[in-house]
KOLSE-685331 format. One record per residue (C-alpha): y, z, x; residue in three letters; residue number from 1. Coordinates in Angstrom, 3 decimals. Each point is the difference from the previous one (the first is absolute). Layout:
<pts>
Y;Z;X;ALA;NUM
...
</pts>
This chain:
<pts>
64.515;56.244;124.343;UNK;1
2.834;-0.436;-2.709;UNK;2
1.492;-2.756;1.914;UNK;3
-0.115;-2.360;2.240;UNK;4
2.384;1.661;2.634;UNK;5
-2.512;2.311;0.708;UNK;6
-2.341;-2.070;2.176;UNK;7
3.414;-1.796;1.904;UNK;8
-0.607;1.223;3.633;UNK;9
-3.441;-0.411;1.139;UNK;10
-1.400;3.002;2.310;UNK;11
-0.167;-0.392;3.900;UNK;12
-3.424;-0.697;1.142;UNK;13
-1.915;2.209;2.818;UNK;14
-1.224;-0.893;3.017;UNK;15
-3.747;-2.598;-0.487;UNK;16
-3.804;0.705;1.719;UNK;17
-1.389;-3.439;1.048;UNK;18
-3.275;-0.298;-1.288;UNK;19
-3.221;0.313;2.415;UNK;20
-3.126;-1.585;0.754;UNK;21
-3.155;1.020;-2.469;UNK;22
-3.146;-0.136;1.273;UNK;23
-3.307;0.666;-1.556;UNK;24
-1.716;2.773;-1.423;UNK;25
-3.437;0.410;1.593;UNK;26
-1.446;2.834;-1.502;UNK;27
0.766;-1.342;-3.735;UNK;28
-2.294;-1.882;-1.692;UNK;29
1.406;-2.248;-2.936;UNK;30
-2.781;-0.619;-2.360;UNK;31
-0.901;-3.460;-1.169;UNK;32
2.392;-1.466;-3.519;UNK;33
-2.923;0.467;-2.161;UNK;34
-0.280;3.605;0.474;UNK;35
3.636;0.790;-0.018;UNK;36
1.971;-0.667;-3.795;UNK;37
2.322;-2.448;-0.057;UNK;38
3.819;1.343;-0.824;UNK;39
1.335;-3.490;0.025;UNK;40
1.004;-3.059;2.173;UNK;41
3.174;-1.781;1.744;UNK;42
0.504;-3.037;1.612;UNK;43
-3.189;-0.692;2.448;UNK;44
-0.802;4.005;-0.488;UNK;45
-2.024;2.182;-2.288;UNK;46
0.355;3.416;-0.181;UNK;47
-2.634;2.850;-0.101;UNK;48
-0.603;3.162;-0.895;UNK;49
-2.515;2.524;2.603;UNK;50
-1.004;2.939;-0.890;UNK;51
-0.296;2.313;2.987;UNK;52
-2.361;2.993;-0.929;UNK;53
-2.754;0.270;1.813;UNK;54
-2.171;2.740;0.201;UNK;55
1.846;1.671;-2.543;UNK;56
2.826;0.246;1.535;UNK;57
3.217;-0.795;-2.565;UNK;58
2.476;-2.402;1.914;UNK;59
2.695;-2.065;-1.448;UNK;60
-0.767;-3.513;-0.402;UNK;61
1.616;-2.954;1.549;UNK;62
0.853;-3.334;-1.002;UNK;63
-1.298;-2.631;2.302;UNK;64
1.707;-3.522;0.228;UNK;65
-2.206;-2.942;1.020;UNK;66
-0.233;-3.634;0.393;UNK;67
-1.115;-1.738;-2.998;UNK;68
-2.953;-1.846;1.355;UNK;69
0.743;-3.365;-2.079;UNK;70
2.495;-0.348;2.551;UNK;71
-0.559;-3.049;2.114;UNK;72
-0.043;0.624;3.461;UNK;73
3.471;-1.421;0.867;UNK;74
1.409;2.662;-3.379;UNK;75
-1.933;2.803;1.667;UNK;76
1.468;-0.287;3.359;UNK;77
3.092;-0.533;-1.824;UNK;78
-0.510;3.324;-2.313;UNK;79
-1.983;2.191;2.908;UNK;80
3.207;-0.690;2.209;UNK;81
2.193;1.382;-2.861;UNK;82
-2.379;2.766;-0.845;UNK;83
0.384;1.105;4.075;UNK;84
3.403;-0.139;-0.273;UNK;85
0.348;2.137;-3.046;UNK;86
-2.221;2.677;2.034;UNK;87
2.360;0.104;2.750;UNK;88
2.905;0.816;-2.531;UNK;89
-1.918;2.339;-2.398;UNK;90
-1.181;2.522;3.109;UNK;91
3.759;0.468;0.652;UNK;92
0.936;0.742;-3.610;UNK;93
-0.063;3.763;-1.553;UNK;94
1.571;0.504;-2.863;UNK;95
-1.009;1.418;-3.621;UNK;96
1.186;-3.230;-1.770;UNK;97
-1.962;-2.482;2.384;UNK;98
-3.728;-0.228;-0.097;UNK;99
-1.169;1.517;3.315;UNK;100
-2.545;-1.527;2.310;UNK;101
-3.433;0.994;1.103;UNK;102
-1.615;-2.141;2.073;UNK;103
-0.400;-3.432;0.785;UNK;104
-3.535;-0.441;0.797;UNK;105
-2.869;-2.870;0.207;UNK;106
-2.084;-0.427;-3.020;UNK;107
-4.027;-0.724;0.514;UNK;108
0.656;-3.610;-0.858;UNK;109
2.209;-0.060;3.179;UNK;110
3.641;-0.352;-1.818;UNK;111
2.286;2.535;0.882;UNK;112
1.257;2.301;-2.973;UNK;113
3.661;2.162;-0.798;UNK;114
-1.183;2.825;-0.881;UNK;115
3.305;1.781;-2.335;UNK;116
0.326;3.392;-2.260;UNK;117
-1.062;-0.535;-3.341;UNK;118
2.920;0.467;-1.640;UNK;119
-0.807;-0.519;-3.489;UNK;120
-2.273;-2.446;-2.492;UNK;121
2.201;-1.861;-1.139;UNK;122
3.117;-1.969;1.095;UNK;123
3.321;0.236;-2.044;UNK;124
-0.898;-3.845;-0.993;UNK;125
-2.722;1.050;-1.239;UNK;126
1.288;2.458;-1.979;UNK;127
2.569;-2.380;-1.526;UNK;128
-2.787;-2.384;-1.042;UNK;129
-1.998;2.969;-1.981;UNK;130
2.937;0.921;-1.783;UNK;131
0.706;-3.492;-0.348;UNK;132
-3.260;-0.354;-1.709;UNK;133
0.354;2.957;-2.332;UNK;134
3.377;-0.995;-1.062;UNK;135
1.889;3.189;1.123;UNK;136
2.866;-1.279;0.757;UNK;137
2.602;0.792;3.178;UNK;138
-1.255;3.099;2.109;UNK;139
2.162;2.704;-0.435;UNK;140
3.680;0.172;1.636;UNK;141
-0.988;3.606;1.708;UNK;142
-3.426;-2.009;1.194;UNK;143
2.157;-2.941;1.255;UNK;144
2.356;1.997;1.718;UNK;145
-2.968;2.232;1.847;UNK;146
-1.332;-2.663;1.154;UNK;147
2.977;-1.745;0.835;UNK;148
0.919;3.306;2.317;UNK;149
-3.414;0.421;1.682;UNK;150
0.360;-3.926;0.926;UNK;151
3.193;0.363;1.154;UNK;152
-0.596;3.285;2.423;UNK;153
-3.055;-2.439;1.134;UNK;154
2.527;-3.029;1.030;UNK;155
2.441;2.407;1.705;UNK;156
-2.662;1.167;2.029;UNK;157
-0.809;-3.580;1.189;UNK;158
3.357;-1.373;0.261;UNK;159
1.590;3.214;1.286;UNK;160
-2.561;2.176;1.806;UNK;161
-2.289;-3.551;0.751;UNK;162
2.373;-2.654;0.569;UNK;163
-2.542;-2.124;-2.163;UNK;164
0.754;-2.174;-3.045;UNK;165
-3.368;0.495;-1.992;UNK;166
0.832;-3.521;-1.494;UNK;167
-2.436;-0.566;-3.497;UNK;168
1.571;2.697;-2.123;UNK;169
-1.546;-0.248;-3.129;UNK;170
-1.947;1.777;-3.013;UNK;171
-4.021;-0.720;1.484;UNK;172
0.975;1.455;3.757;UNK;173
0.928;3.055;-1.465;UNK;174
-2.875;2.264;-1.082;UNK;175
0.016;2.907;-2.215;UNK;176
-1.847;2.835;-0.536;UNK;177
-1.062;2.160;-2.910;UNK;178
2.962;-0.050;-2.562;UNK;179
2.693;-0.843;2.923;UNK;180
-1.411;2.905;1.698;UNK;181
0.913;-2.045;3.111;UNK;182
1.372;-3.373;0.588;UNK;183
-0.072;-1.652;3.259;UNK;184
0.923;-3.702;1.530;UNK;185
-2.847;-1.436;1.803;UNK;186
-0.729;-3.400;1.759;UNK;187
2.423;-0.453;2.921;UNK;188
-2.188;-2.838;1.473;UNK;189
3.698;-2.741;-0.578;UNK;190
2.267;2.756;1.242;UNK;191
2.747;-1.045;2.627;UNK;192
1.517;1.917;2.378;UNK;193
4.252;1.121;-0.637;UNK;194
2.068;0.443;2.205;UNK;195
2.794;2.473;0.920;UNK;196
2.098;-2.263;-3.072;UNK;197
-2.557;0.186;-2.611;UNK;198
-0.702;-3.492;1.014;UNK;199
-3.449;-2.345;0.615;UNK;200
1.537;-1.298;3.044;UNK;201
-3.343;-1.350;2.169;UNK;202
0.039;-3.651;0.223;UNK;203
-3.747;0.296;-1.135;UNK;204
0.241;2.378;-3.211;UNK;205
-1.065;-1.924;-2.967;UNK;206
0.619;1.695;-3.638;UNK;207
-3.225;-0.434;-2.150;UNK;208
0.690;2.045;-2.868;UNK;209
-1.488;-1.577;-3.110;UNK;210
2.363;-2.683;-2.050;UNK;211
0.919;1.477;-2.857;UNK;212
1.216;3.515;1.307;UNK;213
1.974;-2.162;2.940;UNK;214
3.677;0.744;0.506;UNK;215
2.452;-2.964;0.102;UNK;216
0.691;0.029;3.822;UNK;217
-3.569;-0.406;0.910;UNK;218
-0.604;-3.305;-2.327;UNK;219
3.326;-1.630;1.944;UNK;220
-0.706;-1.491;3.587;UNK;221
1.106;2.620;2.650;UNK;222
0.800;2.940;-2.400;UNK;223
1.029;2.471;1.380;UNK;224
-2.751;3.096;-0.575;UNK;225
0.676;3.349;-0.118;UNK;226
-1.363;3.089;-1.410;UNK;227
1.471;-1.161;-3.430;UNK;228
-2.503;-2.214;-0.270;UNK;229
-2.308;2.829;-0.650;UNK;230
2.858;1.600;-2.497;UNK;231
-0.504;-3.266;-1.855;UNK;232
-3.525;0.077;-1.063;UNK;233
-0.419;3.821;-0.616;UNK;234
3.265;-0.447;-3.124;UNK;235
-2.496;-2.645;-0.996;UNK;236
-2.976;2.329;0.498;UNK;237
2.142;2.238;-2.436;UNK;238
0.238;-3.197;-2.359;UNK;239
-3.604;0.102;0.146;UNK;240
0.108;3.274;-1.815;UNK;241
2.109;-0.759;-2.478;UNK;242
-1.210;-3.529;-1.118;UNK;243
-3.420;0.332;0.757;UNK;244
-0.041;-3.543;1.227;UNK;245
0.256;-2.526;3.362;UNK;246
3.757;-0.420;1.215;UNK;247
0.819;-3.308;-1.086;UNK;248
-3.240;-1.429;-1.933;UNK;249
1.272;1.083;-3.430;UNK;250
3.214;-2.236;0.410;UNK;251
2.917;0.296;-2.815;UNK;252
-0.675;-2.464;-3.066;UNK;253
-3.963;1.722;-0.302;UNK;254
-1.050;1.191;-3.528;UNK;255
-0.755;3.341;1.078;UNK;256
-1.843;0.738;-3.496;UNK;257
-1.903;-3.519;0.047;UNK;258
-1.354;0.547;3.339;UNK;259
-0.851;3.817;0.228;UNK;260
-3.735;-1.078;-0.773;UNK;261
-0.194;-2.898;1.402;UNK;262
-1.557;-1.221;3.458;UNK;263
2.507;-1.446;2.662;UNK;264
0.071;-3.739;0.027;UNK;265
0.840;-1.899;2.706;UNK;266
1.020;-3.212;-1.797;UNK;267
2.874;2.092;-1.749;UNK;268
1.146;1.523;3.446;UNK;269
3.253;-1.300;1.301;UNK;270
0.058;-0.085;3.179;UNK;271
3.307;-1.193;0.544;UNK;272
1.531;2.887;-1.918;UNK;273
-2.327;2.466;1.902;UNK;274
1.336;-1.338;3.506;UNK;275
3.423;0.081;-1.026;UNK;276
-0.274;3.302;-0.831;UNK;277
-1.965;1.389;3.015;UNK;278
2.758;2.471;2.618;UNK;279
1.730;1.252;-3.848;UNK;280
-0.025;2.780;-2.440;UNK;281
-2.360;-0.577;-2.416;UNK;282
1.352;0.413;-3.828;UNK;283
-0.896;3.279;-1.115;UNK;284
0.735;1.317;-3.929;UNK;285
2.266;2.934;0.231;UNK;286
0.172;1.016;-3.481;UNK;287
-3.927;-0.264;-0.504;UNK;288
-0.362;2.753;3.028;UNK;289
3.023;1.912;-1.854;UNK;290
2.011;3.035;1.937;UNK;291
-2.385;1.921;1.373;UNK;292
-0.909;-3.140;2.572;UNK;293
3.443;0.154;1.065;UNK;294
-0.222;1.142;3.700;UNK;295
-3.053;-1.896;0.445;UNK;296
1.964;-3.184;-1.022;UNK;297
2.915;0.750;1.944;UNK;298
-2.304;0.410;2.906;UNK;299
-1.816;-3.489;-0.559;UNK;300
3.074;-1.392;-0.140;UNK;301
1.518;0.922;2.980;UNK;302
-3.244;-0.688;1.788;UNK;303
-0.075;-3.618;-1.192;UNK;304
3.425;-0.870;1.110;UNK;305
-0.422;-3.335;1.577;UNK;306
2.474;0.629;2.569;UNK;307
-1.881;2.191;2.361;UNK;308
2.556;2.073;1.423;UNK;309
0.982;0.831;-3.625;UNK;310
-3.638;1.942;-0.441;UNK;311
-0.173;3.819;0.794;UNK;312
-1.565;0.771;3.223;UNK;313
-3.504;2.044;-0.766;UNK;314
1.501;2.478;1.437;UNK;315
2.462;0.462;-2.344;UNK;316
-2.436;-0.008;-3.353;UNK;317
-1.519;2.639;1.692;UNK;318
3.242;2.459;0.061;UNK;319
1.337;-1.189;-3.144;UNK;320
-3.227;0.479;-2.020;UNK;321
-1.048;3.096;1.341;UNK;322
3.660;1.479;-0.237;UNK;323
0.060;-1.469;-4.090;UNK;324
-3.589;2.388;-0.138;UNK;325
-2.068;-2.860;-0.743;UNK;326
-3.859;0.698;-0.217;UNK;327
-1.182;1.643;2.851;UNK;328
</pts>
């Protein structure tokens, strides 16, 4: 990746499987939440770990997503509708960088459940918070560019192989195992179909995402969205790694050494300067990260271009970081 030029011609995509109907599991059982550990939560979801060895017998775990059951009822059609839809999608999907799915079965309080691989403890947010928390500093560049190759072989496999913009690319719907053992995009409940131009063409596609790792053309009215839009929040994903912090919270003008201990406060949040800078590359100190960073940079940088047709196709990352020998 010693230049730009290198990621100029995006790769032709393949030929996309529509998604099919999921049904339930019937011989599954889902236990209730508080005999299952809790991994974490999303919007209107928690998420679950379940043992599976009965008897004895040593099976791999799963992760089981379910509605949280604050929800009100109008917010749990809302989420259970979502949580279907993301079934339907995940039972298509096989790929070593996307978590795989299991089942999608009814739990004994009646709610139905995605049942997914467990594909590690922890999510890559998570991981940035620890290290946040301990001080550590950026991860480093032959981490950032591992992961940044495992996500990228995980996009071309949905825009290519899948036709499917996963559309929320960012740091806590990856999840890690082990010490990057293996690193895999999950959560394709907001994904959108592409089509044969890279592009969310159905009159009906909305893109979620989540605001700060949004891409220019999908804050503007009728953007035009196209797999770049995924391209956009993974180089900010990578940002993630090297800043340890939320695209676009810690604005320019912060005293970085004032407010590494202290608590966020909303009074002194701008939000003016945080719109404004929503859909742009977020500052990032070059000579801090020093040379070894320097392919990870370049990468974030062409990512984050805000004019999507600039960005490298994921494709692209994929031959250009695997032909440069970065981490396997």
């Amino acid at each position: 990746m010693a230049s730009a030029a290198a990621f100029k011609t995006p790769s032709k995509s393949s030929d996309g499987t529509k998604s099919g109907h999921s049904c339930p599991s019937p011989l599954i059982t889902i236990p209730a939440s508080p005999f299952m550990q809790k991994l974490g939560y999303g919007t209107g979801v928690n998420v679950y770990l379940m043992k599976r060895s009965p008897k004895g017998i040593s099976r791999s775990p799963w992760a089981v997503k379910k509605i949280n059951p604050q929800c009100d009822s109008f917010r749990r059609s809302t989420y259970q509708k979502r949580l279907n839809e993301e079934a339907n999608i995940l039972r298509t999907l096989q790929h070593p960088n996307i978590v795989g799915y299991r089942a999608f079965a009814e739990a004994k309080d009646g709610s139905m459940c995605l049942a997914m691989e467990y594909g590690g403890a922890k999510s890559l947010n998570d991981l940035i918070e620890e290290r946040n928390e301990k001080h550590q500093g950026p991860f480093p560049a032959a981490t950032i560019l591992k992961v940044a190759l495992h996500m990228a072989r995980g996009l071309k496999y949905l825009h290519n192989d899948k036709k499917l913009l996963h559309g929320d690319i960012k740091s806590s719907n990856v999840v890690i195992k082990g010490d990057f053992e293996s690193i895999k995009i999950c959560d394709v409940g907001v994904s959108l179909p592409l089509d044969e131009n890279m592009t969310v063409s159905a009159p009906e596609a909305v893109y979620v995402g989540t605001e700060p790792w949004t891409p220019k053309e999908a804050l503007e009215e009728g953007g035009l969205i196209t797999d770049k839009a995924d391209i956009f929040a993974f180089g900010l994903t990578l940002w993630e790694m090297m800043t340890l912090s939320v695209p676009h919270l810690n604005l320019p003008g912060d005293d970085e050494e004032s407010a590494e201990d202290a608590s966020f406060d909303e009074d002194d949040f701008d939000e003016d300067a945080y719109y404004a800078a929503l859909g742009t590359r977020p500052p990032l100190n070059v000579e801090e990260l020093g040379p070894s960073y320097q392919k990870a940079i370049e990468l974030f940088s062409l990512c984050t271009m805000e004019e999507a047709r600039k960005r490298p196709a994921a494709a692209h990352i994929v031959d250009v970081l695997e032909a440069e020998g970065s981490a396997q």
